[in-house]
C-alpha positions as CSV (number, residue, x, y, z in Angstrom):
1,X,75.9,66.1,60.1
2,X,75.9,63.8,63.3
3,X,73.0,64.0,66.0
4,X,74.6,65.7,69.0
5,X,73.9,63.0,72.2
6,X,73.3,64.9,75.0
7,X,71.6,62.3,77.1
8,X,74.3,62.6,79.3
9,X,74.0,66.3,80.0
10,X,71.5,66.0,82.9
11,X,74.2,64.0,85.2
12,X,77.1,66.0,84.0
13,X,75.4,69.2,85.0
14,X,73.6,68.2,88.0
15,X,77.4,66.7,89.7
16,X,78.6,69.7,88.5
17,X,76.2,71.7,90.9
18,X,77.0,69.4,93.5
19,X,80.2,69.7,93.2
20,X,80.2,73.2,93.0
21,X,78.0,73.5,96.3
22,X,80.3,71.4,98.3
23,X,83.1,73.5,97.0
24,X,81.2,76.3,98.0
25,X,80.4,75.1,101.6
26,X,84.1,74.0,102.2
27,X,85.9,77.7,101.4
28,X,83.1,78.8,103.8
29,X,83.4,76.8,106.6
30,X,87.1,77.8,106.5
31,X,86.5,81.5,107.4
32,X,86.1,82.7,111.3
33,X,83.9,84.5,111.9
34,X,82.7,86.9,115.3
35,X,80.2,85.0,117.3
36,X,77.9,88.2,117.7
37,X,78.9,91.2,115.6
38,X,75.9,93.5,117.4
39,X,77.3,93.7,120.3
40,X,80.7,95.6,119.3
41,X,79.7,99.2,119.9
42,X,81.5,101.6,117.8
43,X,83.6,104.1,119.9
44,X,82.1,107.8,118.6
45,X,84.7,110.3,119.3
46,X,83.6,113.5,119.4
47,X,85.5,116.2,117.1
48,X,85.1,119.9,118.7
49,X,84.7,122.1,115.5
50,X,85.2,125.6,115.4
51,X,81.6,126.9,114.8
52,X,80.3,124.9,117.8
53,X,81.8,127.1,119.8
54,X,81.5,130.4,118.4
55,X,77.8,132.4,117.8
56,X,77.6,133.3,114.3
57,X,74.7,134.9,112.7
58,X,73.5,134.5,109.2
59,X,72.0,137.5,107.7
60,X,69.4,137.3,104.8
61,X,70.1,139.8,101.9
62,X,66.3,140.5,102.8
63,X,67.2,141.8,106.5
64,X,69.7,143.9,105.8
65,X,69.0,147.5,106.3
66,X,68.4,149.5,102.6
67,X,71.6,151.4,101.3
């Protein structure tokens, strides 16, 4: 059974990160992106619900009056 020669391997795999990285860095560079995303304030609207505006009283089964 042959010797396997792997005293290429380091090069091979270190251009392949390089490679990889530059790759990387290019597909990056091609996105835009917003100059300063914390100053874009959401807009809150404000939902009027149907218990905000109505009193409504919760009764514990302790308070209620003996039957």
């Amino acid at each position: 059974m042959p010797q396997l020669d792997t005293s290429t391997w380091f090069i091979t795999i270190m251009s392949m990160l390089l490679v990889l990285f530059i790759m990387f860095q290019l597909k990056v560079s091609n996105h835009m992106y917003p100059m300063n995303p914390e100053l874009i304030k959401p807009k809150l609207k404000e939902q009027k619900t149907p218990w905000e505006t109505k009193w409504t009283k919760i009764y514990s089964p302790l308070s209620l009056p003996l039957q």
